[in-house]
C-alpha positions in Angstrom: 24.8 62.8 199.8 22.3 62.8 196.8 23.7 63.5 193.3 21.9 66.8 192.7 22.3 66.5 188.6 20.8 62.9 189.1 17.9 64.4 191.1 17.3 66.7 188.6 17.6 64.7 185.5 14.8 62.2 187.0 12.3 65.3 187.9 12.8 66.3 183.9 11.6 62.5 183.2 8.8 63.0 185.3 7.2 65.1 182.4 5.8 62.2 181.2 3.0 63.4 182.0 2.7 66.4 180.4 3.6 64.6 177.0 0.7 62.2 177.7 -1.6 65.1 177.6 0.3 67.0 174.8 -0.2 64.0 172.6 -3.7 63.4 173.9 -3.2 59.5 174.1 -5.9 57.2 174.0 -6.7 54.7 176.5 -6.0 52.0 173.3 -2.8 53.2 172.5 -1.7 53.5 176.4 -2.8 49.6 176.7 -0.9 48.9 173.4 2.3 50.5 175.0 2.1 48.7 178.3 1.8 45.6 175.7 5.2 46.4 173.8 6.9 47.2 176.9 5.6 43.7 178.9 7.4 41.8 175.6 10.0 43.9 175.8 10.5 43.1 179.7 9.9 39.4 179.2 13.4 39.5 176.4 15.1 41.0 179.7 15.9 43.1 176.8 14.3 46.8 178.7 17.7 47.6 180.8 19.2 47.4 176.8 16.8 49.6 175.8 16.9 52.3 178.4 20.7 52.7 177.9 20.4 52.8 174.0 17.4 55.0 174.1 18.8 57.4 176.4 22.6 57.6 175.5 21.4 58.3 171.7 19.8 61.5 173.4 23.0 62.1 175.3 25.2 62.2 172.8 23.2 63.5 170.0 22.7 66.8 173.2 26.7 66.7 173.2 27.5 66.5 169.2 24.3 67.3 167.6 25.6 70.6 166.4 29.1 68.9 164.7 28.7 68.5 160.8 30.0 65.0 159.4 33.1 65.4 157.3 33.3 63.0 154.2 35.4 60.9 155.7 33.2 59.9 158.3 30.0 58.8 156.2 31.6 55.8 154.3 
């Protein structure tokens, strides 16, 4: 049986799309991601990057609204 939250959370990164549109990229800067991305894949470095990139967003969705105390900045 399929994960339903799983399911879910890959339709909402299936708004690429719309992003694409919102920030009107050009054909230049599309072929100057696919660049990045190829070096990136070629370090074996992109499965790194996913979980980095994406547990960031986690866990600044989970704590984003807890202040720092003084302690915790040095």
């Amino acid at each position: 049986m399929a994960n339903e939250r799983v399911i879910d959370i890959f339709e909402g990164l299936l708004k690429t799309k719309e992003l694409i549109a919102e920030k009107n990229f050009t054909h230049a800067e599309y072929r100057e991601f696919c660049l990045w991305f190829d070096r990136l894949g070629q370090t074996r470095e992109t499965p790194l990057f996913a979980d980095v990139f994406y547990e960031t967003h986690v866990l600044r969705g989970m704590y984003g609204d807890l202040t720092i105390s003084k302690m915790d900045q040095y």
